[in-house]
TORKEPA-751692 format. One record per atom (N, C-alpha, C): x, y, z. Coordinates in pm, whole numbers, plus 50000, padded with zeros to 5 digits. Layout:
BEGIN
XYZ...
***
This chain:
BEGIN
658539481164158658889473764037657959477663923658609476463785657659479063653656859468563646656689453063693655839446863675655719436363786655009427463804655019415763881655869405763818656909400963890657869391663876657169377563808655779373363826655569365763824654339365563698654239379363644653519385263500652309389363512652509395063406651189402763431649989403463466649339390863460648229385063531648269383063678649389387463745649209391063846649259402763945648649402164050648709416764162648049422964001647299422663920646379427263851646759439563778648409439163789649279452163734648499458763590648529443863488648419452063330647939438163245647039442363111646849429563061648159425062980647989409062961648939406262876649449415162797650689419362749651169421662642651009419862447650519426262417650119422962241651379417662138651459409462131653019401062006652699408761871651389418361863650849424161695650259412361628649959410261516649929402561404650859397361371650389382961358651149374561307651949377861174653409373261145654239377061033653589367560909653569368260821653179359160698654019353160685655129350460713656319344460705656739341660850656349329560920657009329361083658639330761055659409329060964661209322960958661339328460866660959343260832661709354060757662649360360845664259361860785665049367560849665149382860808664889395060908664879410260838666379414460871667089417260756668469422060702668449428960803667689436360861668509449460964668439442461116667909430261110668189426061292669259414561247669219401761154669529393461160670949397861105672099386761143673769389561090673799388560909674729397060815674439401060716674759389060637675299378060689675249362960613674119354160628673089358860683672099345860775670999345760609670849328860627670439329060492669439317260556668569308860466667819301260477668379290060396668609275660430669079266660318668119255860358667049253460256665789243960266665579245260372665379258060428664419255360529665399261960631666569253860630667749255760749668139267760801668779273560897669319286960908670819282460879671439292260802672999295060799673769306260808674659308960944675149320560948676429315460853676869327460753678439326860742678829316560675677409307160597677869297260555678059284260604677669280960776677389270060848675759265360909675429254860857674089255060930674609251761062673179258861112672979258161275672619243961346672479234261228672529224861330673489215461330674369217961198676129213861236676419223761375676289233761350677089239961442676639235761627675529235661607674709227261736675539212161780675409204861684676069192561718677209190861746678089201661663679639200761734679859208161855678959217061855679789226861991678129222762116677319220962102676639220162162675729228562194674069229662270673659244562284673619251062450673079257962513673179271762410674689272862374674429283362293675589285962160675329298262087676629305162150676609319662090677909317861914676769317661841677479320961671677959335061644678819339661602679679353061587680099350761414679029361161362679829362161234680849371461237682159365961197683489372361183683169380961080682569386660979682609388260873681749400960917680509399660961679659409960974680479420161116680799411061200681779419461283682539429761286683769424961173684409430961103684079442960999683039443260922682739445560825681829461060920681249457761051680369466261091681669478661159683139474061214683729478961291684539489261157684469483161020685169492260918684009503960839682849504160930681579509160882682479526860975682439520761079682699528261162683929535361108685109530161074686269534661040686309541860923684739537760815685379548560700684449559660751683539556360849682779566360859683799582160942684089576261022684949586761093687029584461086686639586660940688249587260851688669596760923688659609860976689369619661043689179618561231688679605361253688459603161396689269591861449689199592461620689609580461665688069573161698688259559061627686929550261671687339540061804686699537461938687489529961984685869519162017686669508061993685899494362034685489498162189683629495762223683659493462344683589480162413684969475162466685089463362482683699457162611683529464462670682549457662718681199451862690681089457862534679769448662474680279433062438682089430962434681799413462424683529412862395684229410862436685569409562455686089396262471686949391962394687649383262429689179383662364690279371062352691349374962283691569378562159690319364362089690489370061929689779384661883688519389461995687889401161915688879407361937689949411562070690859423162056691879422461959692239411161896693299411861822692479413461642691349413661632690419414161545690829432861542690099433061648690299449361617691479458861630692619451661689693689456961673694139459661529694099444661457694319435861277693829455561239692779459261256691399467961186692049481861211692409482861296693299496161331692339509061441691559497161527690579505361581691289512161729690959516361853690799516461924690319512462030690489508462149689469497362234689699503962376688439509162411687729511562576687849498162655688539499162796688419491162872687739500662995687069488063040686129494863187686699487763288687869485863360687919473263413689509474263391690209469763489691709463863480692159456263465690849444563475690639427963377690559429863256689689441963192689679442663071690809446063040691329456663041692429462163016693449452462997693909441763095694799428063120694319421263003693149417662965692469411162873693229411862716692809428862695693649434062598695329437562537695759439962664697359442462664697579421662623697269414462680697379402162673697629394862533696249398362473696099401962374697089406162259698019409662296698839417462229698549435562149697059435962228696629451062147697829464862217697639471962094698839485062160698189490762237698929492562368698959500162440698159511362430698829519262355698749532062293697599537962244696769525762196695489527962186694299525962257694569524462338693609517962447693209528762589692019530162574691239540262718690889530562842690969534362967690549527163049689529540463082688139535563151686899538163155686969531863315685589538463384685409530763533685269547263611683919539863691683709554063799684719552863932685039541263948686049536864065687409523864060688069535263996689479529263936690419525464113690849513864131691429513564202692909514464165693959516264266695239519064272696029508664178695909494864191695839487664159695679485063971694219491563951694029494263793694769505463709694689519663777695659526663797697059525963749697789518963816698729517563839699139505963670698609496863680698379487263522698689496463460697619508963405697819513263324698759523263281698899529463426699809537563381701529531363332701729520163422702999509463355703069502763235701589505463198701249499363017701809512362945701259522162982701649532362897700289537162796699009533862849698059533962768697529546962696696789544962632696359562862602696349571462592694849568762733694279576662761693789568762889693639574663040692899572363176691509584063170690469576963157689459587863196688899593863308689239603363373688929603163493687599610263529687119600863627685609599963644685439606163770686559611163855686159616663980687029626264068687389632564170688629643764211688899629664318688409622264360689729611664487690379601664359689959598864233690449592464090691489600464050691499611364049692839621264048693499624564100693499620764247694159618264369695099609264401694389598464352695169585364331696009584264212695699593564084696529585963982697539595163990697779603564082698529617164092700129610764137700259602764221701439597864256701849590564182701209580764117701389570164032702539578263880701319589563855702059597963730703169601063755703539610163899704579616163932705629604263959705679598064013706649583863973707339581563859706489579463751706469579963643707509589163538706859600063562708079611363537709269614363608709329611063736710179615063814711379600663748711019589163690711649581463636712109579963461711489593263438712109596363345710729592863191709659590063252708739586063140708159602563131706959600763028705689614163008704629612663106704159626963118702809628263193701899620163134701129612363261700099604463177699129613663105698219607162996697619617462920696289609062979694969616163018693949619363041692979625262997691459622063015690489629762936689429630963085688509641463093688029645363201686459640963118685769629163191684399628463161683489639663240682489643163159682019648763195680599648263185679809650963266677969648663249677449663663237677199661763141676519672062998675099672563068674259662063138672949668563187671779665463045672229654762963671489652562819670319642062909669559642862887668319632462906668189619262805668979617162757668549604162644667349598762644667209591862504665529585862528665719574062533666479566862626666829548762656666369548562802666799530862814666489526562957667409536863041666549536963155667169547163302668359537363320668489528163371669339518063374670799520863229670449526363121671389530163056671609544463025671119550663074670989565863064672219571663112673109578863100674279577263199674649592463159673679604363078674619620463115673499624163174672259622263295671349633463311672319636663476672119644363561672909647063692672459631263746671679629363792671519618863927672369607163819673629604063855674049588663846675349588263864676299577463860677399579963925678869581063825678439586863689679739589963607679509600363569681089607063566681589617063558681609629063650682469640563627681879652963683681129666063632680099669163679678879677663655679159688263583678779689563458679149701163409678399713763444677159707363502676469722863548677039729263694677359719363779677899721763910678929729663888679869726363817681199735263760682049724963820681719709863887682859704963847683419698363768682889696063652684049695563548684979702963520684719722363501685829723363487686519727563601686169727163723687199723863847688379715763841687579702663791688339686663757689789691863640689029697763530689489700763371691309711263473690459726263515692229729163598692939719963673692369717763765693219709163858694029697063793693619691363665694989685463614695729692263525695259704863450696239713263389697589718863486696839718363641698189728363742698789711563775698119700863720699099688863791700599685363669701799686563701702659686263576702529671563516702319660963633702689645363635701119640063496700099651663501698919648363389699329655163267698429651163165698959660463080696949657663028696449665563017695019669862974694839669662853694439659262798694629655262677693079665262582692389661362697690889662462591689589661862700688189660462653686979662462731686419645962667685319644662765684679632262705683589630762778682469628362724681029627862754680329611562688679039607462793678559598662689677009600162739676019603762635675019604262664674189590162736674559576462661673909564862697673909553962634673189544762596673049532362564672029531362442672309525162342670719522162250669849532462183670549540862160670089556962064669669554461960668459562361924668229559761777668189574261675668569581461773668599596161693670159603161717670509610961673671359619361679671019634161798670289635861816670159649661910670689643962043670799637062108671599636462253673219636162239673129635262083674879636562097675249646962021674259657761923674199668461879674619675962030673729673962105673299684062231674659682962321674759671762327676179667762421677689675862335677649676962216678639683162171678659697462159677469703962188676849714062217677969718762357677179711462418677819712362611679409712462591679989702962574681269698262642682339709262518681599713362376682629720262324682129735962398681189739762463681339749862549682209747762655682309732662735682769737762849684909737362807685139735762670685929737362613686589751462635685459760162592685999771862602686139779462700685519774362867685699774962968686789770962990687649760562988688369758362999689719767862968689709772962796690299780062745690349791362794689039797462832689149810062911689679811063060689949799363150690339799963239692039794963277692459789263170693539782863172694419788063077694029794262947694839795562825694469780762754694369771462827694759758462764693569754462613694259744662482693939744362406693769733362349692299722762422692209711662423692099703362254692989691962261692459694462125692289675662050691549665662215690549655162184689309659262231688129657962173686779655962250686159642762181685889632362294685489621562259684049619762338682989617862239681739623062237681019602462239681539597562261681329583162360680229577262243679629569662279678609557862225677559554662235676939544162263675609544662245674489540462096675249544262036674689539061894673479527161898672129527461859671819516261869671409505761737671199489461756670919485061706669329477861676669499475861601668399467361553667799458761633666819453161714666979440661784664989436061725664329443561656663099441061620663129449061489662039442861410661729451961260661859464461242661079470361364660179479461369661399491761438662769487861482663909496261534664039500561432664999513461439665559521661275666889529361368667329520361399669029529961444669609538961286670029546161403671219558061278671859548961225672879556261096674069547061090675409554361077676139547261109677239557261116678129566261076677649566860880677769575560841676969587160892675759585060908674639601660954675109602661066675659598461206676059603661304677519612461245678409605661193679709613361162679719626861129678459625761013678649637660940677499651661047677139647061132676089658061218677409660061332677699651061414678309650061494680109666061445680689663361306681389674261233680419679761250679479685461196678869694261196678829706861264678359698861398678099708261461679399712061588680239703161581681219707261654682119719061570681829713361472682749730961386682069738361408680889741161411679819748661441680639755561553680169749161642680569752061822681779759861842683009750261773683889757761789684479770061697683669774061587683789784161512683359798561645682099789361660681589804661771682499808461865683109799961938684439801862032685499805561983685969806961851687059807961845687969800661897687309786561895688449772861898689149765561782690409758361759690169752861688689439735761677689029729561597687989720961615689309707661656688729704761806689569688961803689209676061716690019670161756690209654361695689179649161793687899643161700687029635061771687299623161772686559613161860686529602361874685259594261953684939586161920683409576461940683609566661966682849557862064682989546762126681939534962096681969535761968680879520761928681479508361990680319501262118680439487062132679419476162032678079479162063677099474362059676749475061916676669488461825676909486361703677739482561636678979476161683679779461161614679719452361648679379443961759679309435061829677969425361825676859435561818675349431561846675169424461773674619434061611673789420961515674989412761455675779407161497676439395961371676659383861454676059382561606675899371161685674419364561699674139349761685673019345561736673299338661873672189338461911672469329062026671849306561946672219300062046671609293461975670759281662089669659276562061668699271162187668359260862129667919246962211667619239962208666469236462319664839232562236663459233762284663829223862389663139223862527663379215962590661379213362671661139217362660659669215762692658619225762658657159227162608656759240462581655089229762626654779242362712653299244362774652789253362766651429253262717650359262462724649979265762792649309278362807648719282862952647519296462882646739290262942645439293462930644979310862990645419321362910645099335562946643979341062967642429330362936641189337762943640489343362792639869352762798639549353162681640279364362583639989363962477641119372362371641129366162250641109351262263641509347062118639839349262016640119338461924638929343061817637629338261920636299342061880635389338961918634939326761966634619324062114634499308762164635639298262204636859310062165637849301562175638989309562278639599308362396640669313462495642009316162431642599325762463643479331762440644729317962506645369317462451646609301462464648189312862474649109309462568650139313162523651269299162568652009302362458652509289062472654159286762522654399284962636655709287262712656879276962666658009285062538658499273162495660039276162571660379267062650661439266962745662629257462677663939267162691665109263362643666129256862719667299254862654668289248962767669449263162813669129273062811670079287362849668439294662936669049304762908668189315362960668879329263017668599332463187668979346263279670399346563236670569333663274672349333263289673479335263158672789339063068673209340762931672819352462823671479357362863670979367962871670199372562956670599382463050669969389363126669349403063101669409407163007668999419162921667229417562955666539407162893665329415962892664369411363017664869404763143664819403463283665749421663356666629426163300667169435363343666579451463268666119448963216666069458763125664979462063036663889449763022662639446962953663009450362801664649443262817665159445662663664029435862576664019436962399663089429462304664349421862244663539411562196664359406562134663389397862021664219389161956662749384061822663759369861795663449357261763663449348261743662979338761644663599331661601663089319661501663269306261500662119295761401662559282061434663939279561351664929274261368666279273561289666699263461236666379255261304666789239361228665709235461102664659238061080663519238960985662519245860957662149248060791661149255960837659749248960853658519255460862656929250160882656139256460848655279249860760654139260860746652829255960825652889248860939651919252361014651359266661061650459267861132649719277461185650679287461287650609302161309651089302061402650749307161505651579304161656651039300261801651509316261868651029317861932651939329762025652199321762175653619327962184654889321162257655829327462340655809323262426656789333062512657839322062554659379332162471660199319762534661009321062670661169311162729661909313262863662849301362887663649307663024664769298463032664609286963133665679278463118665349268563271665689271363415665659283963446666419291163554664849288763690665259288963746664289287763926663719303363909662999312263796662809323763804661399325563692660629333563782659609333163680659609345963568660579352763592661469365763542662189358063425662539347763404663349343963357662929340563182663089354563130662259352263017663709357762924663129351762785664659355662671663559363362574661939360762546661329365862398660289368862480659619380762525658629379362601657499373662501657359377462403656069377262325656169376262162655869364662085655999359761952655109354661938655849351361789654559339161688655679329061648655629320661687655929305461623655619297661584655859290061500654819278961440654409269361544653449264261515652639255461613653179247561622653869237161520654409225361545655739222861614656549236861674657609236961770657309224061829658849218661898658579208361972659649205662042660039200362149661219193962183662319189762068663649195562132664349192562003664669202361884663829205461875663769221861728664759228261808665449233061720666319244961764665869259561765666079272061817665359284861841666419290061830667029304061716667919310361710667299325061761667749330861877667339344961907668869355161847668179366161776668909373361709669629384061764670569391661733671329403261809671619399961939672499388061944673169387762103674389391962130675279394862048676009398462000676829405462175675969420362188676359429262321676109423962433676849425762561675929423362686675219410362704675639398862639675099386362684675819378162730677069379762604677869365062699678749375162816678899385762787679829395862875678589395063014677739397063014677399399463172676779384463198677399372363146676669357363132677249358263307676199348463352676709342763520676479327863542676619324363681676649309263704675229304263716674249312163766673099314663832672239298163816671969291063898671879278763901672599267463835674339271963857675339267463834674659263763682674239271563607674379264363493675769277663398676119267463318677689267863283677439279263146678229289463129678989299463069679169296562899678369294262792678229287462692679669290662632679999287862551681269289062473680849300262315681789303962280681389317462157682189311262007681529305361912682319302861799682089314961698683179315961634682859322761555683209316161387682239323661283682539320561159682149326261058683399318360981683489327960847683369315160712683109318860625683449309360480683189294160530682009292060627681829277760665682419273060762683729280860773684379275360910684329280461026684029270961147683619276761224684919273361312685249281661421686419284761501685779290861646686269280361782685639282361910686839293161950686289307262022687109317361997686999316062182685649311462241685409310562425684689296562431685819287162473685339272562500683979274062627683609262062595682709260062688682719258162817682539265562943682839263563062681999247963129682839249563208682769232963269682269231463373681839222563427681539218363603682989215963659683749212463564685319212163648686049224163689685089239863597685889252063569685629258363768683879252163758683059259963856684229252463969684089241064021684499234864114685959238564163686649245364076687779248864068687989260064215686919263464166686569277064276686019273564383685559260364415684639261864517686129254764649686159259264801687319255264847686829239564883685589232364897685229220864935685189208564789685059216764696684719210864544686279205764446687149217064511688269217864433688789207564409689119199164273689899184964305689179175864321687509174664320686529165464311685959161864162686019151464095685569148363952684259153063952684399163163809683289165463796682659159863657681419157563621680979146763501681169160263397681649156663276681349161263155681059153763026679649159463066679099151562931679109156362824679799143562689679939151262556679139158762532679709164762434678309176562358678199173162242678799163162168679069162062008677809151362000677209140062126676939132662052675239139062122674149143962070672659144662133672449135562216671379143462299670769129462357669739122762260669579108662354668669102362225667209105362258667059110062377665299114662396665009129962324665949135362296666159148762238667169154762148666689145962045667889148361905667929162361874669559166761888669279181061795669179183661688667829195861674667649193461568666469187361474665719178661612664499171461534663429174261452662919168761411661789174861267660879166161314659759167761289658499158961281657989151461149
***
């Protein structure tokens, strides 16, 4: 393991962690992490035009806020950026009915990983037509969905994946439809500079086929000689959370060579390459993601480049932003539920012990698992008011049975936090409520979103009646649900001193 589960002060791994210097401002919001409506009103936080502690009292916490506006606004960033591309939503940074029909409205494209997702979307009412299914192990089953949807594009991630979708196609045609159209992922062998855990083109991992091995273009013939495919294009994805352009410079490097492998072995004249995602965001000051104009215009670049040298002509690209639409225009939203000090030894000013102060919420693992999974960062503020007390360094955590169970490893908050204050953590946007779990049956928060003040519950709040539903001894047993509209009275939301 990278650390002791139980921190760093123990098994004598590493010293505490440094939070830097305190901000001069504890409840300054920085434009490039926080959603592009989040404003301060006396003190208050307001996304979109709603304070957070209306929004607390009606829907309850935790509470994932979704600005519609910055959402939107980030997914048409994308769209003017790559005017001559296909952009497709990666639905797995945060999916539900209204985002797919959000981005359908937008004219995007949308990646499904998953045959739930996929169901999710067709449901949805999104076209068909635009929609990729993604997955290292597509069953017959998912397969089969899609190819009766009529989707895309199927990416195929493996030779027994082309095995299986081989009958399905031929069915298909033999009934009078088109060859399904397909794109052959492929691992380019790029090293990215992200978590291993998101790293996904170096050889050791389990997507795609190897472009150095030669089976990609093994994969790339074998559906050109299949009639029931029709080989649409190539597709690579370096990884997760990028902040430069060279792993996808380099990757377009690779895959428009193994283009011309292709060409040289087939005649054939591919003409999508979809050069995947990763994009990252903001989640601290001190991040500086690309933006998506400077990827567009390198990304052309150098694929004309590439394919000038080959004597190709240049395909129709396409990019898979999840996380840079999804991320910064969500907060999460917390409510203080106890905070203890704990005594680190020495460090602080002279004569005086280093204090860190453990301010524990009502969410946590089960809502974000990112920086327990991943030693993702994240940055936080007081939201319901501001303070100019002193400030404390704080580590926030959840109410989970886990001493892992951390959401901020390391801040400055004002001292006078207390039970009650509300804590907005910023950029939850990706990967929070999507990989949310039951994990000490605590319940699945609900997702509002808003625009012009109004706020609109887009994923109600899961229930003890939802869980029990499932359980075969529970099923049909009353379960308590307690309002959420009205606080408790030992813990007003929201409280001030």
């Amino acid at each position: 393991m990278r650390a002791h589960p139980a921190g760093p002060l123990h098994a004598g791994i590493s010293p505490p962690p440094a939070a830097g210097p305190a901000p001069d401002d504890l409840g300054a919001l920085d434009p490039l992490v926080w959603p592009r409506s989040a404003r301060r009103v006396d003190g208050e936080l307001h996304l979109a035009g709603r304070s957070v502690t209306d929004l607390a009292r009606a829907h309850g916490t935790p509470l994932f806020v979704l600005d519609e506006a910055d959402f939107r606004s980030r997914a048409a960033d994308f769209a003017d950026a790559f005017t001559d591309a296909d952009v497709h939503y990666a639905s797995k940074a945060f999916l539900c009915g209204q985002v797919a029909r959000w981005i359908a409205e937008d004219g995007l494209h949308l990646d499904a990983c998953s045959g739930n997702e996929l169901a999710v979307a067709l449901a949805a009412g999104f076209p068909a037509g635009r929609i990729a299914l993604h997955g290292n192990n597509k069953s017959l089953v998912e397969l089969q969905l899609a190819v009766d949807a009529g989707i895309g594009h199927v990416v195929l991630d493996s030779f027994d994946e082309i095995e299986r979708l081989v009958p399905l196609a031929a069915d298909r045609v033999a009934a009078g439809g088109a060859p399904v159209p397909v794109l052959i992922r492929s691992t380019v062998g790029i090293e990215a500079h992200t978590h291993e855990f998101i790293a996904t083109a170096h050889e050791d991992q389990k997507f795609g086929f190897s472009l150095a091995t030669g089976d990609a273009l093994t994969a790339a013939v074998r559906v050109i000689r299949e009639p029931a495919l029709h080989l649409s294009g190539l597709h690579s994805h370096v990884g997760s959370q990028i902040f430069d352009t060279a792993g996808f410079e380099a990757a377009a490097h690779r895959v428009v060579g193994l283009m011309g492998q292709v060409h040289q072995a087939t005649g054939e004249v591919l003409g999508e390459l979809n050069l995947g995602g990763g994009f990252g965001i903001a989640y601290l000051s001190e991040d500086d993601p690309v933006s998506a104009a400077d990827v567009a215009v390198k990304l052309r670049s150098v694929v004309a480049a590439e394919c000038a040298a080959l004597g190709l002509p240049v395909p129709r690209l396409a990019v898979e932003p999840g996380r840079a639409i999804a991320g910064p225009g969500t907060v999460t939203l917390y409510e203080i539920g106890t905070i203890k000090p704990v005594r680190l030894g020495s460090g602080g000013s002279p004569g005086a012990p280093l204090v860190r102060n453990y301010v524990s919420v009502d969410g946590g693992m089960s809502d974000n698992i990112r920086t327990a999974l991943y030693d993702a960062s994240y940055t936080c503020v007081l939201a319901n008011r501001s303070s100019d007390a002193p400030p404390a360094l704080c580590r926030v955590v959840g109410k989970h049975c886990e001493s892992g169970d951390i959401l901020v490893r390391d801040l400055w908050l004002p001292s006078d936090v207390q039970a009650g204050d509300l804590l907005a953590v910023a950029a939850t946007g990706a990967y929070c409520w999507s990989m949310a779990s039951n994990y000490n049956y605590l319940l699945k928060p609900p997702v509002v979103a808003v625009r012009d003040g109004a706020a609109t519950e887009i994923v109600r709040r899961q229930t003890l009646a939802d869980v029990f539903a499932l359980d075969a001894v529970l099923a049909g047993v009353p379960a308590p649900s307690p309002a959420i509209d009205q606080p408790a009275p030992e813990h007003p939301v929201g409280a001030t001193s």
